[in-house]
PAZAPA-4460 file (N, C-alpha, C; in steps of 0.05 Angstrom, whole numbers, plus 32768, in hexadecimal, padded with zeros to 4 digits):
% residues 174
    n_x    n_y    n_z   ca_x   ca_y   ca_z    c_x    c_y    c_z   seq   type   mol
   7F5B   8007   809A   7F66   800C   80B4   7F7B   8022   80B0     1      X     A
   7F79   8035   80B8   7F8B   8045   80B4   7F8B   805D   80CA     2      X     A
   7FA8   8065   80D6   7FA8   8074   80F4   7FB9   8091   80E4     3      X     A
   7F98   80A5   80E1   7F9E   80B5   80DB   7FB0   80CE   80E4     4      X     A
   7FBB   80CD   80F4   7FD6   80D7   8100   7FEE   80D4   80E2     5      X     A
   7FE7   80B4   80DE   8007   80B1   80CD   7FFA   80B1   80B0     6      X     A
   7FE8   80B9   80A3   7FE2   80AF   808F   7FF2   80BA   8077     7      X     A
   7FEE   80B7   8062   800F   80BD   8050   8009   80DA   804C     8      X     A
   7FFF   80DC   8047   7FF4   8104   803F   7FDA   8106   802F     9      X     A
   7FD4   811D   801B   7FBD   8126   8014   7FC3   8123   7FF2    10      X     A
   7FDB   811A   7FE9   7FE0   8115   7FCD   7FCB   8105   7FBF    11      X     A
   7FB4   80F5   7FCF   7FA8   80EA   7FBD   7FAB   80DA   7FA7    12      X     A
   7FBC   80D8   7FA0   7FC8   80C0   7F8D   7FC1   80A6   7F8A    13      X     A
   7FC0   809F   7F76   7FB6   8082   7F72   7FCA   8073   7F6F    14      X     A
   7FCB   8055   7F74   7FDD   8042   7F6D   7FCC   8032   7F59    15      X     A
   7FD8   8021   7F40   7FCA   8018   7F38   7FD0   7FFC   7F47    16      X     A
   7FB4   7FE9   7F40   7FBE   7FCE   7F4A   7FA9   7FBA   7F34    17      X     A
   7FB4   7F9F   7F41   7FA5   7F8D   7F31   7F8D   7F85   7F39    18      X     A
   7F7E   7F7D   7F2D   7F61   7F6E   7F32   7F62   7F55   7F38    19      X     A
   7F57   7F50   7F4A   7F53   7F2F   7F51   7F3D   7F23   7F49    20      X     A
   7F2C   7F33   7F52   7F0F   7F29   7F52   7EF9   7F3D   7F58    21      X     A
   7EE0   7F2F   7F59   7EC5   7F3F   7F5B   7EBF   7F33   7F6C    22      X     A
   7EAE   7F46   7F84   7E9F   7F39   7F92   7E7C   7F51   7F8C    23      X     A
   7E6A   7F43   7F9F   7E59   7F69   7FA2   7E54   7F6E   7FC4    24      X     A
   7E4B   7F7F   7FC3   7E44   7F83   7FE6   7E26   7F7F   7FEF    25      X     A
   7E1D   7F83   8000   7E08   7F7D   8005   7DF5   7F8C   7FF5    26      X     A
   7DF7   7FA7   7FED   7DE5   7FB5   7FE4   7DEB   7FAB   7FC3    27      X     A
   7DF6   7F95   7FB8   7DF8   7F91   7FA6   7E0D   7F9D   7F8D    28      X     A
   7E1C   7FB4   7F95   7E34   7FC1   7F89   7E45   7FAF   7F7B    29      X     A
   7E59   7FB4   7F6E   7E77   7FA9   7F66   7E87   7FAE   7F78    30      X     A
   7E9B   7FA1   7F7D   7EB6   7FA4   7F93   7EC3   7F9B   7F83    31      X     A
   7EE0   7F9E   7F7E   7EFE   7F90   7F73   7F08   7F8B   7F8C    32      X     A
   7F12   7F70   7F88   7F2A   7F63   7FA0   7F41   7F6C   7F8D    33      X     A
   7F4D   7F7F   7F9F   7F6F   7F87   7F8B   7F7E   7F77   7F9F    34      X     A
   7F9E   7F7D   7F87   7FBB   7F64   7F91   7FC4   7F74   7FA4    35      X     A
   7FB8   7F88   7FB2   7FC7   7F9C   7FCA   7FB8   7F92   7FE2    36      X     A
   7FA2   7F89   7FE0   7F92   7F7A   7FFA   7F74   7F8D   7FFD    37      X     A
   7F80   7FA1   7FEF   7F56   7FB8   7FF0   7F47   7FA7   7FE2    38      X     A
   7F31   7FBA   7FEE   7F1D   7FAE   7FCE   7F0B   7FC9   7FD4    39      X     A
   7F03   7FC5   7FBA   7EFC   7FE7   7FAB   7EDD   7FE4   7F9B    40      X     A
   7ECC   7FFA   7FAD   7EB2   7FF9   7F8C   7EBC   7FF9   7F7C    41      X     A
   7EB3   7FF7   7F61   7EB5   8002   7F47   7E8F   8006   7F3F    42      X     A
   7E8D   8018   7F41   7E6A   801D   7F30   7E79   8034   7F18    43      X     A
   7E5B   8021   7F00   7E5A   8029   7EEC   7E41   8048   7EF0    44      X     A
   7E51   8058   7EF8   7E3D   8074   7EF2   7E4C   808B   7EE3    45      X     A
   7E49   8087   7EC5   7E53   809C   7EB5   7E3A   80BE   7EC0    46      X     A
   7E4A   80C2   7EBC   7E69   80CC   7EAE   7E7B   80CA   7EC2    47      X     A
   7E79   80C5   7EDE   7E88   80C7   7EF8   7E98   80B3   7EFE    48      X     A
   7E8A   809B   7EF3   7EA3   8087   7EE7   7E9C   807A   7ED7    49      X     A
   7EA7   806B   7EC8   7EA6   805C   7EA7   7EAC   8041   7EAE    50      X     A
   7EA1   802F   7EAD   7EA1   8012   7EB6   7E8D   7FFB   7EA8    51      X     A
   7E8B   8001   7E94   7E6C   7FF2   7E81   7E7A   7FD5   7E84    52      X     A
   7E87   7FCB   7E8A   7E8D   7FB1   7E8D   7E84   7FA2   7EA6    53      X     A
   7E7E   7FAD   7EB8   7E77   7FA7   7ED7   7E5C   7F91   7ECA    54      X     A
   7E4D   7F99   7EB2   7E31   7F91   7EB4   7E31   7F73   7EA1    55      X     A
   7E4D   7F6F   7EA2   7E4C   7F4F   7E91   7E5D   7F3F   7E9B    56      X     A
   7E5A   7F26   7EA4   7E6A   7F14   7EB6   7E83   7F11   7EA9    57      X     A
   7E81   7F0F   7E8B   7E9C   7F03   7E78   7EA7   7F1F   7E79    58      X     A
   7EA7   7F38   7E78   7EB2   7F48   7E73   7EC3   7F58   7E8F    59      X     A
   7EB2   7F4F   7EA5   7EC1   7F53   7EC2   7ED5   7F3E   7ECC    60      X     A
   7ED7   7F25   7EBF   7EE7   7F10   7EB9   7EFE   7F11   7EAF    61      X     A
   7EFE   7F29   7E99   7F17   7F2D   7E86   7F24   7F3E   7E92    62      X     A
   7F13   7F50   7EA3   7F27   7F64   7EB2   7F2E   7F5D   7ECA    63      X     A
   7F35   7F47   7ECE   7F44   7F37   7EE6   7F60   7F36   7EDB    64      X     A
   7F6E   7F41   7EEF   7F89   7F46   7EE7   7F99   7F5F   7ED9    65      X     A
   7F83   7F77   7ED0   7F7F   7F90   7EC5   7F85   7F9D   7EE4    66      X     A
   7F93   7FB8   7ED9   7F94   7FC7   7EEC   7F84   7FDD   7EF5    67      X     A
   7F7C   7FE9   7F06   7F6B   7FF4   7F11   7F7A   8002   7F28    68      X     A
   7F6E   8024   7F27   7F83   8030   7F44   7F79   802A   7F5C    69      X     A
   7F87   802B   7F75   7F7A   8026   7F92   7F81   8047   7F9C    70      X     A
   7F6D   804C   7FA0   7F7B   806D   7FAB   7F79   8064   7FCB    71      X     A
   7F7D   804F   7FDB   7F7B   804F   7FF7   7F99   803D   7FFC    72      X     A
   7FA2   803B   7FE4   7FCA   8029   7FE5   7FD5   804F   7FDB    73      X     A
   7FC1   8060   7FDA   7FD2   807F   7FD1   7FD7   808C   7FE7    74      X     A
   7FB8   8083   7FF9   7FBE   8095   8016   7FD0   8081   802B    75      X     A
   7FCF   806E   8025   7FEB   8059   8038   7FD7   804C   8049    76      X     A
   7FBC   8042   8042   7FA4   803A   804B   7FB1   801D   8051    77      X     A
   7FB6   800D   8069   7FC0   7FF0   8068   7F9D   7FEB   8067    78      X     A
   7F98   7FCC   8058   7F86   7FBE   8054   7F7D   7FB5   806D    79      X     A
   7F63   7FAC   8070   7F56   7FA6   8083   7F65   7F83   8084    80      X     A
   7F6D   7F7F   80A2   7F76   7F5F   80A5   7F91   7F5E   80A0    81      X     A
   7FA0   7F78   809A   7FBC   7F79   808F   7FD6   7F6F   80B1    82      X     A
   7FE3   7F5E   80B0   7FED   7F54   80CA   8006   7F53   80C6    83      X     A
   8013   7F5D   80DA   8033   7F57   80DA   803D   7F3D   80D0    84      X     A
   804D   7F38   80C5   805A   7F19   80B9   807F   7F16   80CB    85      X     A
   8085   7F3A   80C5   80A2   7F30   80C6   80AC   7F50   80CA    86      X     A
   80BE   7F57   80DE   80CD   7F72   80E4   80F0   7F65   80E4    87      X     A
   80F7   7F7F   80D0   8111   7F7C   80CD   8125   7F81   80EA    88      X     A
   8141   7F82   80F2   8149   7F8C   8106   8142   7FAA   8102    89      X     A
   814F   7FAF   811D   8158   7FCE   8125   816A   7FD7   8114    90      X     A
   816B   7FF5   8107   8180   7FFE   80FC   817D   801B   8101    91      X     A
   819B   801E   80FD   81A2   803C   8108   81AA   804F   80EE    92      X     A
   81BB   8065   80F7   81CD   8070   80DC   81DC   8065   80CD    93      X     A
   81EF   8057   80E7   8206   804D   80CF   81FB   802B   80CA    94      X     A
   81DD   8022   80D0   81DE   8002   80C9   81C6   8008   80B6    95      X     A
   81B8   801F   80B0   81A2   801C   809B   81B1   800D   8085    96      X     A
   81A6   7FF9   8078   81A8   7FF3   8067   81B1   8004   8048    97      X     A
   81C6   8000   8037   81C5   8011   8015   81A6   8011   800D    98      X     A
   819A   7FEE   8008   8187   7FEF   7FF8   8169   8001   800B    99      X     A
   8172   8005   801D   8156   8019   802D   8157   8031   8029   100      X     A
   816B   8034   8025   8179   8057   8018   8177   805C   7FF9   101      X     A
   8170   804C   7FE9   8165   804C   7FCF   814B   8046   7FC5   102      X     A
   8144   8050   7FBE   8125   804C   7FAD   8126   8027   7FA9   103      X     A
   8114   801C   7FB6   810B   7FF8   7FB8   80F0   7FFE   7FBB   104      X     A
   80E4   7FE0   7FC2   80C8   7FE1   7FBC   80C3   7FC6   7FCD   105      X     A
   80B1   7FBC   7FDA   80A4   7FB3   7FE9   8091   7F98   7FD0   106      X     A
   809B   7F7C   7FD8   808A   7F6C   7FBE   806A   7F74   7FC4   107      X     A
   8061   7F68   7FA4   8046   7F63   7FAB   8039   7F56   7FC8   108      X     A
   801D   7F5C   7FCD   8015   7F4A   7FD7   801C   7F52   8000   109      X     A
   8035   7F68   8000   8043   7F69   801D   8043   7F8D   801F   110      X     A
   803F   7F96   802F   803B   7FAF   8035   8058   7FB7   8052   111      X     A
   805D   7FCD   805C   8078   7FD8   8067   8061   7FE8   807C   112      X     A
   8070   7FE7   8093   8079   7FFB   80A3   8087   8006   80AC   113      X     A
   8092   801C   80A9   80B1   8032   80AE   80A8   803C   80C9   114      X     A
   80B4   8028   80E0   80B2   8040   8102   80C3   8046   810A   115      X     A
   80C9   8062   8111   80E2   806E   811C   80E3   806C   8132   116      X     A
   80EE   805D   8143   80EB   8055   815D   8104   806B   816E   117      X     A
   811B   807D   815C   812D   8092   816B   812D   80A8   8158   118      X     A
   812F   80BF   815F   8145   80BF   8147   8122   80D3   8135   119      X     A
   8136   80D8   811E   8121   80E4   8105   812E   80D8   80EB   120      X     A
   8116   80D0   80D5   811C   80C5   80BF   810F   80CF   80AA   121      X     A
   8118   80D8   8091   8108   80E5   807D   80FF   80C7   8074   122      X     A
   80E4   80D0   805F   80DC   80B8   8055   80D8   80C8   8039   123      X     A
   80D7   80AC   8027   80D1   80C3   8003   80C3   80A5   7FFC   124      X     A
   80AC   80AD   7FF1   809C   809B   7FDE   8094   80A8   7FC1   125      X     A
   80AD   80B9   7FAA   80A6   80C8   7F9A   8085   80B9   7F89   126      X     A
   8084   80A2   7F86   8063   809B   7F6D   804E   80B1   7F83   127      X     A
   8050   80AD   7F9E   8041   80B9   7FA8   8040   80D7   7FB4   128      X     A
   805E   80E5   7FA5   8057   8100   7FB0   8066   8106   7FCF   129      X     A
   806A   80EB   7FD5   806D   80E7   7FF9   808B   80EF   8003   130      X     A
   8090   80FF   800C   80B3   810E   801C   80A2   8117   8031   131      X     A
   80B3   8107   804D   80A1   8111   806C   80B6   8105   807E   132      X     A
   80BB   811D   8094   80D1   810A   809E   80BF   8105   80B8   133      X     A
   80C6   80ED   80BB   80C1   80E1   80D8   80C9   80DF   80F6   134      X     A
   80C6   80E7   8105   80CE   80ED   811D   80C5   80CD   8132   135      X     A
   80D9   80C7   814D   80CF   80AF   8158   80BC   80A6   8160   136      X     A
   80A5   809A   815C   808F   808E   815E   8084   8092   814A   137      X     A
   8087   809C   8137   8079   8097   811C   8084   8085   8107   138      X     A
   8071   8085   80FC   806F   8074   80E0   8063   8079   80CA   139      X     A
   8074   8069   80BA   805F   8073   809D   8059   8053   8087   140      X     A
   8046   804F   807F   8033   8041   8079   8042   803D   8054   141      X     A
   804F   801F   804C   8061   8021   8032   804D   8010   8022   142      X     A
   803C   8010   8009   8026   7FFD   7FFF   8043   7FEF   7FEB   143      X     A
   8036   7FD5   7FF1   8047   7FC1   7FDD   8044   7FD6   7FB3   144      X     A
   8063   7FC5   7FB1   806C   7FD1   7F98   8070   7FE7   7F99   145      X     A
   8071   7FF8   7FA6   8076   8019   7F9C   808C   802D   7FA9   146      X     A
   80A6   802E   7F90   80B4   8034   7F95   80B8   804F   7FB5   147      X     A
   80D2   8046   7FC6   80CF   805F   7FE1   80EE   8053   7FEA   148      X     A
   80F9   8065   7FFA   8113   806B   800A   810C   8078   8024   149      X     A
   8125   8079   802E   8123   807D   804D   8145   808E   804D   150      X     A
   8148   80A3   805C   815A   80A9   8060   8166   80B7   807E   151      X     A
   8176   80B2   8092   8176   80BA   80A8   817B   80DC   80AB   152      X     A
   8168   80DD   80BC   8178   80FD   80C7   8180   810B   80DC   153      X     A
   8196   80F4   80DE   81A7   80FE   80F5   81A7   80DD   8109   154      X     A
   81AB   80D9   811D   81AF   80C2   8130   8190   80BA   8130   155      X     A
   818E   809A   8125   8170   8094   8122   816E   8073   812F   156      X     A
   8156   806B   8131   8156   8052   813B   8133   804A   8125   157      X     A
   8136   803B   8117   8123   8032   8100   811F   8017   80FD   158      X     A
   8110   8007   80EB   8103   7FF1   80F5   80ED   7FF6   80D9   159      X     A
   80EE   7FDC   80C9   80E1   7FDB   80B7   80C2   7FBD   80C6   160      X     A
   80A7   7FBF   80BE   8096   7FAD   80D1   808C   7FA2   80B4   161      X     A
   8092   7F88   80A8   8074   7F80   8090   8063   7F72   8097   162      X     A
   8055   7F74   8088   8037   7F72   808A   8023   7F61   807A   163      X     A
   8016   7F57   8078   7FFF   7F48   8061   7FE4   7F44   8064   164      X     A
   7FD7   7F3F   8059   7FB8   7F33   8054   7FB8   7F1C   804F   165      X     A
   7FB1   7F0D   8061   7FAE   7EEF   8058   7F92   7EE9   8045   166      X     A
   7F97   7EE4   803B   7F83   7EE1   8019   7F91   7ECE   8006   167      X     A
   7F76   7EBA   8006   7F85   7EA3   7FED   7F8D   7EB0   7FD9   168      X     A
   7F7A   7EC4   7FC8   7F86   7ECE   7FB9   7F98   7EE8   7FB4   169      X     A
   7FB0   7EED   7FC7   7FC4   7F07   7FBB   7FDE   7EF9   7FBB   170      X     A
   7FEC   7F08   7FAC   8001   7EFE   7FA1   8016   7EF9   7FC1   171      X     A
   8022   7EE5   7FC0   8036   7ED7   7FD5   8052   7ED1   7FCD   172      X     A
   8066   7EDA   7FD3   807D   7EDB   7FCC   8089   7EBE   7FE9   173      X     A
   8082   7EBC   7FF8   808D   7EB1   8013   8086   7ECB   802C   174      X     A
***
C-alpha cells in the first residue's frame, strides 16, 4: 500500500531485515515473511540471484532469522494490513520534542507516520539517502529500526501516527 504522492524517493535502497518464515504462492514460488511485516520472493535464478538453499527444507530453516534486504521498507512501502495503534500529541516549534530532533529509530515490528498538519518540516532518514522537506498535508512514511530526525522550518504543527501488522509472528514490544 503505498500513496505515491508521498513515497520516500528514488534512492532505492535496501533495508536489511529478518526472516521469519517461508511460505509459497499459488504459482508455487518462495516468499519470506520479514520482521518489517513484507514478504518478499526470493527465486533461485543464478546468476540474477543466488539462493541454492530455497531447494532444501533444513537449509531454508537455518535461514530463519538471517537477514535479507526489503527494498519496499527502502521506498517507505507500509505493509499490506499495516493499522494505526497510537498518534503522539500535537507539536509545534518550540514543543517538538529534543529526542525527534536527533537521529532515533522506530522499534521493531512498528512503523511512523510524520504529517505536517501547519507549517513546513524537513525530514532526514540518512541509511536511506532521504532529506525532503514537508509542507502541510504531507507525510512521509518512517520503516521500523532505521535511524531519521525531523527538524522545523519555521512555525509548524506535526504529529507523529504508529502503525503495525497484526501477525502472530513479528516482533511486539507493547
Amino acid at each position: 500500500m503505498t500513496d505515491s504522492t508521498h513515497t520516500q524517493g528514488d534512492a532505492g535502497l535496501a533495508v536489511p531485515r529478518r526472516i521469519l518464515g517461508f511460505e509459497r504462492d499459488a504459482a508455487g514460488e518462495w516468499i519470506v515473511r520479514l520482521d518489517c511485516g513484507h514478504r518478499r520472493h526470493v527465486r533461485h535464478r543464478p546468476p540474477l540471484s543466488d539462493y541454492p538453499w530455497l531447494a532444501d527444507a533444513a537449509a531454508r530453516e537455518a535461514r530463519v532469522g538471517a537477514a535479507i534486504e526489503c527494498g519496499r521498507c527502502g521506498r517507505g512501502e507500509l505493509p499490506d494490513g499495516a493499522a494505526e495503534y497510537r498518534t503522539t500529541a500535537t507539536f509545534d516549534e518550540a514543543t517538538l520534542p529534543a529526542g525527534l530532533r536527533r537521529d532515533h529509530t522506530i522499534r521493531a515490528g512498528s512503523w511512523g507516520r510524520v504529517e505536517v498538519l501547519e507549517g513546513r518540516l524537513r525530514f532526514v532518514m540518512p541509511p536511506l539517502a532521504i532529506d525532503r522537506e514537508l509542507a502541510a498535508g504531507e507525510h512521509a512514511i518512517i520503516p521500523p529500526e532505521v535511524p531519521h530526525h525531523v527538524e522545523p522550518l519555521g512555525a509548524v504543527r506535526m504529529r507523529v501516527v504508529f502503525l503495525r501488522v497484526s501477525a502472530p509472528d513479528l516482533p511486539r514490544d507493547a
